[in-house]
BAPA-757759 format. One record per residue (C-alpha): residue number from 1; residue in three letters; x, y, z. Coordinates in pm, whole numbers, plus 50000, padded with zeros to 5 digits. Layout:
BEGIN
+------+------+-------+-------+-------+
! resi ! resn !     u !     v !     w !
+------+------+-------+-------+-------+
!  NUM !  ALA !     X !     Y !     Z !
...
+------+------+-------+-------+-------+
***
This chain:
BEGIN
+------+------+-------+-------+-------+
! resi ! resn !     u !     v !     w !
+------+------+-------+-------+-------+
!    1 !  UNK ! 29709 ! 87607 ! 53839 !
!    2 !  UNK ! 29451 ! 87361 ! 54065 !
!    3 !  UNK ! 29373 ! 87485 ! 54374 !
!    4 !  UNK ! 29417 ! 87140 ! 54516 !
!    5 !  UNK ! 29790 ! 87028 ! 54565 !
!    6 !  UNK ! 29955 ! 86677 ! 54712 !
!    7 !  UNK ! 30279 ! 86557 ! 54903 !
!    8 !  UNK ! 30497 ! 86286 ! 54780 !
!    9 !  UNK ! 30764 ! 86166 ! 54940 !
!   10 !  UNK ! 31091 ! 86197 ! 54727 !
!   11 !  UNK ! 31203 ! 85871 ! 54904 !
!   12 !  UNK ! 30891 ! 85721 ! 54739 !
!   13 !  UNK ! 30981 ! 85845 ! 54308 !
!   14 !  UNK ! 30796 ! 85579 ! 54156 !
!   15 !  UNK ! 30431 ! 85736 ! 54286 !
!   16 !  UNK ! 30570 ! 86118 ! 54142 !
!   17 !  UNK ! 30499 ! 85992 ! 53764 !
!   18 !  UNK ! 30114 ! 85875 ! 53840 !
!   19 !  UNK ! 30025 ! 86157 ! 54016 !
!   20 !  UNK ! 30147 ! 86435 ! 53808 !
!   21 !  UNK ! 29910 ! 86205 ! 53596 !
!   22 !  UNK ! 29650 ! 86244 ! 53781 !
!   23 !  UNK ! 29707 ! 86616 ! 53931 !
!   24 !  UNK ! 29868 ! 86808 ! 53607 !
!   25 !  UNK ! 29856 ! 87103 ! 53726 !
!   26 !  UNK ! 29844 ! 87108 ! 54082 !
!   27 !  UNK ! 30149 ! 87185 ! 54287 !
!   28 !  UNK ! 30326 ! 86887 ! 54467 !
!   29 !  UNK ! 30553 ! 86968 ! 54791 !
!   30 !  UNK ! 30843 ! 86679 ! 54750 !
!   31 !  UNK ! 30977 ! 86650 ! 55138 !
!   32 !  UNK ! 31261 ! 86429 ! 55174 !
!   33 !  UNK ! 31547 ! 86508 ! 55009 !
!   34 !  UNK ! 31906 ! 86476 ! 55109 !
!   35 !  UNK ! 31909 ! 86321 ! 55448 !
!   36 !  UNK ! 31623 ! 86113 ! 55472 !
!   37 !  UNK ! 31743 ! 85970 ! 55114 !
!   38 !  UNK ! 31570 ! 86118 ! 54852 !
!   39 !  UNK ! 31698 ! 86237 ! 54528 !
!   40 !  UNK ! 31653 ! 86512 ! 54308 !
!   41 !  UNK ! 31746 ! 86336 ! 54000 !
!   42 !  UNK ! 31472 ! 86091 ! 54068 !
!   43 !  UNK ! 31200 ! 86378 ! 54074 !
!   44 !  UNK ! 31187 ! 86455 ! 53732 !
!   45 !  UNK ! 30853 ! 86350 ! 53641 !
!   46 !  UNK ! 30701 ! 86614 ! 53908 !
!   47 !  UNK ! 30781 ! 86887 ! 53645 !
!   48 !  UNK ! 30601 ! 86790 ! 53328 !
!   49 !  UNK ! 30325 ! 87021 ! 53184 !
!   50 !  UNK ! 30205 ! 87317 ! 53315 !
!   51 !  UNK ! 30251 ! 87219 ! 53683 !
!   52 !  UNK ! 30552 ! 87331 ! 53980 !
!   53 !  UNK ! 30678 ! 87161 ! 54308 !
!   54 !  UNK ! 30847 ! 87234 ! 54560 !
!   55 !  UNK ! 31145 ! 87025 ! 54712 !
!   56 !  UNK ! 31220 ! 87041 ! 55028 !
!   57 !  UNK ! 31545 ! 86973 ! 55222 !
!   58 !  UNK ! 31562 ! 87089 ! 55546 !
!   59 !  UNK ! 31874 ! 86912 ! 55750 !
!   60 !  UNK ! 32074 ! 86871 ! 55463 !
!   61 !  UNK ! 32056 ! 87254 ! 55368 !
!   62 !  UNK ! 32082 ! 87345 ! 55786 !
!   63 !  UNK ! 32307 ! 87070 ! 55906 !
!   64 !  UNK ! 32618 ! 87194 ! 55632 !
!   65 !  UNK ! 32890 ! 87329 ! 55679 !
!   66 !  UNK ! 32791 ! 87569 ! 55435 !
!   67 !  UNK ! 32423 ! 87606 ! 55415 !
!   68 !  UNK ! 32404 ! 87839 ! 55162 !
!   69 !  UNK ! 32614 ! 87664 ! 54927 !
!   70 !  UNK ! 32430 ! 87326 ! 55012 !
!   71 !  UNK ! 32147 ! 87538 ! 54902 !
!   72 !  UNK ! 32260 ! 87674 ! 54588 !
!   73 !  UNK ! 32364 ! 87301 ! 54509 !
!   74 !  UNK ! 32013 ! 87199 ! 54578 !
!   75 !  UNK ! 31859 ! 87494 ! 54347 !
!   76 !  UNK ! 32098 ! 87390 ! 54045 !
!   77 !  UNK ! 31987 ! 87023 ! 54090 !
!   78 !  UNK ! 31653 ! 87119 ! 54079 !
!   79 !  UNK ! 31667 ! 87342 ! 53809 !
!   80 !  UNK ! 31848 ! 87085 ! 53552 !
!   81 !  UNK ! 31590 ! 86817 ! 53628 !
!   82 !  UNK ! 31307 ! 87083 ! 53578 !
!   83 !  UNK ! 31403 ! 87239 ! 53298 !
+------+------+-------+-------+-------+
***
């Protein structure tokens, strides 16, 4: 793991690819998912190698009618791109 990390907006994919390229293992916070229109499926590339990120989707998790199952949804659609 790098002790440097980055932020890339999931509402901005095509820059995930290039910087996992240039950060492989550094961990990359992905803000922007759900309501502000970013999507998981999208995010794949942030995953390759030896590296993690974190996605992040506040108002679609909290504005739900069911936030925890919004956020189990979000976990699973995280986890099948990751894996």
């Amino acid at each position: 793991m790098s002790g440097a990390g980055a932020v890339v907006g999931a509402t901005e994919p095509r820059f995930v690819g290039r910087l996992r390229e240039l950060m492989p293992r550094a961990i990359l916070l992905l803000p922007g998912v759900g309501a502000q229109g970013g999507s998981v499926e999208s995010l794949g590339p942030a995953f390759a190698g030896p590296a993690s990120a974190l996605v992040t989707a506040s108002r679609s998790v909290a504005g739900a009618a069911d936030p925890a199952e919004a956020a189990e949804a979000l976990r699973a659609a995280v986890w099948s791109v990751a894996s």
